[in-house]
C-alpha positions as CSV (number, residue, x, y, z in Angstrom):
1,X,-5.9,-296.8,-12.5
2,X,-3.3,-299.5,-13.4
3,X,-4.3,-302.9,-15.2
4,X,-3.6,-305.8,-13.4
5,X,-2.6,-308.5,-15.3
6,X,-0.6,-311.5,-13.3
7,X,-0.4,-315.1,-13.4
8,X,-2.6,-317.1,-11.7
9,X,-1.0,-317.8,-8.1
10,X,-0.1,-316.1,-4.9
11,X,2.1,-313.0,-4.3
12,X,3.6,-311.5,-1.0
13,X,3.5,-308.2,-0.5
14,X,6.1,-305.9,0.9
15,X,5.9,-305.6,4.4
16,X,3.5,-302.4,5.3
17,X,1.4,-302.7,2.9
18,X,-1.9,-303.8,2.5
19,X,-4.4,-305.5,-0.5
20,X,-7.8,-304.5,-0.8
21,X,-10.0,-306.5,-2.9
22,X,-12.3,-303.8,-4.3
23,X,-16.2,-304.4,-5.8
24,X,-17.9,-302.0,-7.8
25,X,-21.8,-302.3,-7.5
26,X,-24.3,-299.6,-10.2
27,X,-27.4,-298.8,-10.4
28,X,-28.5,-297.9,-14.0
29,X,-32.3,-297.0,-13.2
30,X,-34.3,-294.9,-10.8
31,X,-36.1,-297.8,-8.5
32,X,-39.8,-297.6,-6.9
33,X,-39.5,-295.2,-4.2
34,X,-39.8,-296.5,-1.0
35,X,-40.2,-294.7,2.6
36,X,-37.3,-292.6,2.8
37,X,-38.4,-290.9,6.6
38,X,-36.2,-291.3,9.8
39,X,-37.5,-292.8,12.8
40,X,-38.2,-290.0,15.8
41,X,-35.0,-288.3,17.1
42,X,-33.0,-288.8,14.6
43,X,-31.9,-286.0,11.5
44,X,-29.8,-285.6,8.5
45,X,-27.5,-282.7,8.9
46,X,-25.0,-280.8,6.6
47,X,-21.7,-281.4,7.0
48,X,-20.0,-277.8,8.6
49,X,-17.0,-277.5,6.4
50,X,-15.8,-274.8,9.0
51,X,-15.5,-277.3,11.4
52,X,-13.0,-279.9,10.1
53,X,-12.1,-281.6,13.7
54,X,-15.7,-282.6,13.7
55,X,-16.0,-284.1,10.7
56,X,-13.0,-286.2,11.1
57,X,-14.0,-287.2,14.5
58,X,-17.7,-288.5,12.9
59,X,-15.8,-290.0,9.7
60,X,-13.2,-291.9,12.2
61,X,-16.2,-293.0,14.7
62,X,-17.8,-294.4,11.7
63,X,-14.5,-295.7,9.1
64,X,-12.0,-296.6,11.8
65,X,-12.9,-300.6,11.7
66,X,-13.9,-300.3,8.2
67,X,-10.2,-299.0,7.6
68,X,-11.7,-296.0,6.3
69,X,-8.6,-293.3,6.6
70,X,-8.5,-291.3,3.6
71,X,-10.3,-287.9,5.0
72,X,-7.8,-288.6,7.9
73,X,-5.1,-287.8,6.0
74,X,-5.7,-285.6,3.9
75,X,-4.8,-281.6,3.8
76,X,-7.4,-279.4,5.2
77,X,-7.8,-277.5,2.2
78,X,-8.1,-280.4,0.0
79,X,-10.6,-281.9,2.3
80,X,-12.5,-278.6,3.2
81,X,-12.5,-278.1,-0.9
82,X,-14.6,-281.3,-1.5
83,X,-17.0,-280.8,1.3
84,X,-17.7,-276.9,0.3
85,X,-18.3,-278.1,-3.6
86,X,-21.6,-278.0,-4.5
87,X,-21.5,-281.1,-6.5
88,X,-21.1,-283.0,-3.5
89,X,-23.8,-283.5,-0.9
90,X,-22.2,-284.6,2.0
91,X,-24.1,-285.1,5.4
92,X,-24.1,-286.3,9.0
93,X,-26.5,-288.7,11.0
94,X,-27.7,-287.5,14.5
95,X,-29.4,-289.1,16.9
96,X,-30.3,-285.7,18.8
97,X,-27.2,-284.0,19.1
98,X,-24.5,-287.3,18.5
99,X,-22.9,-288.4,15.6
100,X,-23.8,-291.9,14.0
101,X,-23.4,-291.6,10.6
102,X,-22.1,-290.3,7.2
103,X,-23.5,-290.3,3.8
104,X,-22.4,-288.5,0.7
105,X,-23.4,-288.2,-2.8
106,X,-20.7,-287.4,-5.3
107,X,-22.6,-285.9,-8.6
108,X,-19.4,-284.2,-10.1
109,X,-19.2,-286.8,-13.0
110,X,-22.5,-286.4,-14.1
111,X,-24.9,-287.7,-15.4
112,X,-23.4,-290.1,-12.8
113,X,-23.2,-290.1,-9.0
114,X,-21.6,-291.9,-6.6
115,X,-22.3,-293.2,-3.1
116,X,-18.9,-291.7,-2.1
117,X,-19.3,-292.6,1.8
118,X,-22.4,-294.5,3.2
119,X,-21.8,-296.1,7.2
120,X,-22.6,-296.2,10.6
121,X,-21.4,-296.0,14.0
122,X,-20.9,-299.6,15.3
123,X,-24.1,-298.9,18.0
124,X,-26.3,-298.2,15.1
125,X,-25.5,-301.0,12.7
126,X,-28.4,-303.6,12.8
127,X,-30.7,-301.2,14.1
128,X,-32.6,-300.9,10.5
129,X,-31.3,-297.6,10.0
130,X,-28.8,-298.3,7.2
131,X,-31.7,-298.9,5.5
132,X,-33.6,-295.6,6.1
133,X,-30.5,-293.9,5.3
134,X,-30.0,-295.8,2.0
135,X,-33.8,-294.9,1.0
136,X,-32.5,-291.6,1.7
137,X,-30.0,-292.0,-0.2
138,X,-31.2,-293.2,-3.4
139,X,-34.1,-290.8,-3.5
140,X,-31.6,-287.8,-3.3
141,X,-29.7,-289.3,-5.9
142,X,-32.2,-290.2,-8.4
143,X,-34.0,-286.4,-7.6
144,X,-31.1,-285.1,-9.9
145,X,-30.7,-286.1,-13.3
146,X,-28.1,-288.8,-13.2
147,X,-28.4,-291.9,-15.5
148,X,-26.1,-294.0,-13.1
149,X,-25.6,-294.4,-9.4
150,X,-22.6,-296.4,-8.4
151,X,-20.6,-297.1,-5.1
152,X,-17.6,-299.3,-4.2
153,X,-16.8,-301.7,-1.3
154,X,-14.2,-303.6,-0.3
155,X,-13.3,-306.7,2.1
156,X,-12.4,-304.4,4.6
157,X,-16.2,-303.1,4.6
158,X,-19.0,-305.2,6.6
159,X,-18.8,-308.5,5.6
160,X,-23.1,-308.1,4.7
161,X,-22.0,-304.6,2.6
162,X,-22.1,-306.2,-0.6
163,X,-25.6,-308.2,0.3
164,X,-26.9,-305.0,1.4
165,X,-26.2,-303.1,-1.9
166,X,-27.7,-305.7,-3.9
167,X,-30.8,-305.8,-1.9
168,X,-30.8,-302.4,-2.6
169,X,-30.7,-302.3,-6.1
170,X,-27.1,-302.3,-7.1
171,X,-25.3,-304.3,-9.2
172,X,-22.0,-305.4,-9.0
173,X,-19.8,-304.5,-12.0
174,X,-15.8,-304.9,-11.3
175,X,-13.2,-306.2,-9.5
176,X,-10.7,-304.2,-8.4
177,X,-7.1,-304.4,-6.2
178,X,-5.9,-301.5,-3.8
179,X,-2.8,-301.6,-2.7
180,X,-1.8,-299.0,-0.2
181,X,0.2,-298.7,3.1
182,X,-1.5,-300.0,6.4
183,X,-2.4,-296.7,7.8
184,X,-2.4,-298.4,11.5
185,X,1.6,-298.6,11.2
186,X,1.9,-294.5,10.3
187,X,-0.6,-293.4,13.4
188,X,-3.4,-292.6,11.1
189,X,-5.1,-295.3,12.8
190,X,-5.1,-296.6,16.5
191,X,-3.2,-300.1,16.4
192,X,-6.2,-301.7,17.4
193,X,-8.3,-300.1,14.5
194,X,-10.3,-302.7,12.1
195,X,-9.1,-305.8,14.2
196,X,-10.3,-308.5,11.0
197,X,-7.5,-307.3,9.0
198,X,-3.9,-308.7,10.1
199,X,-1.6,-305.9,11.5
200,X,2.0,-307.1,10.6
201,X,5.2,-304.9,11.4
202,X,7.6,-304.8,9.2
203,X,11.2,-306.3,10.3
């Protein structure tokens, strides 16, 4: 990671490319527990790191206006690597037998672990169950020995993710600046993919 350090003004970047204003957000302490259950119908399922094309589809049904598009493109091996690790818990949201969600715990760097991906399908959002699954969440978390629990968002996120975080115990910590090629430009995103951030071909 590269330290930023630029005057104070504006700067244009090169056509294709994208800035993503980044905010880091811990949790230092294991909180009260609170009701970590799932209303009726719905479960929390292992992701099947034999089937890849699934996994994708969820991730894209739940990143693909969040400009989530790093499992997209990346190798099978690398992806099917982290998923089969068993540092990382990495899981799926049904609602009987469809796909609404994605949530996985990162506890490689321990005693820390991070809230690697955390979302829901667009039908779900609002419905309470981000929530459930953030009780969910936490509790999992906190049930191994970490000292820290941390997670990042950016402006491409939500625009209540940050609130949300905080409500749930977090904290933010750091600022941070992506810069990386608008994925919707290379056909790892549909065109019309996260429509609050500007698509701009380059001349």
């Amino acid at each position: 990671m590269q330290k930023l350090d630029l005057p104070l003004g504006y700067y244009e970047l090169p056509k294709g490319r994208l800035a993503n204003v980044v905010t880091c957000l811990e949790m230092t302490s294991k909180p009260k527990s609170k009701d970590a259950s799932l209303p009726a119908g719905y479960s929390l399922r292992r992701v099947d790191v034999k089937d890849l094309d699934s996994y994708r589809s969820i991730f894209r049904k739940v990143g693909e206006d969040l400009m989530w598009f790093s499992r997209l493109i990346m190798p099978d091996e690398k992806l099917a690597a982290i998923l089969d690790n068993p540092q990382v818990d990495s899981y799926a949201l049904y609602l009987d037998e469809n796909a609404i969600g994605l949530l996985e715990l990162d506890f490689k760097d321990m005693p820390n672990c991070e809230l690697a991906f955390f979302g829901l399908a667009k039908e779900a959002i609002g419905s309470g169950l981000g929530r459930a699954l953030m009780n969910i969440a936490i509790r999992r978390a906190w049930e191994k020995p970490i000292t820290r629990f941390w997670v990042h968002t950016c402006h491409f996120d939500h625009p209540n993710a940050i609130g949300f975080y905080k409500r749930s115990g977090f904290t933010p910590y750091s600022l941070m600046v992506e810069i990386h090629d608008d994925p919707r430009l290379v056909g790892k995103l549909p065109r019309h993919a996260s429509p609050h951030v500007a698509l701009i071909d380059p001349k």
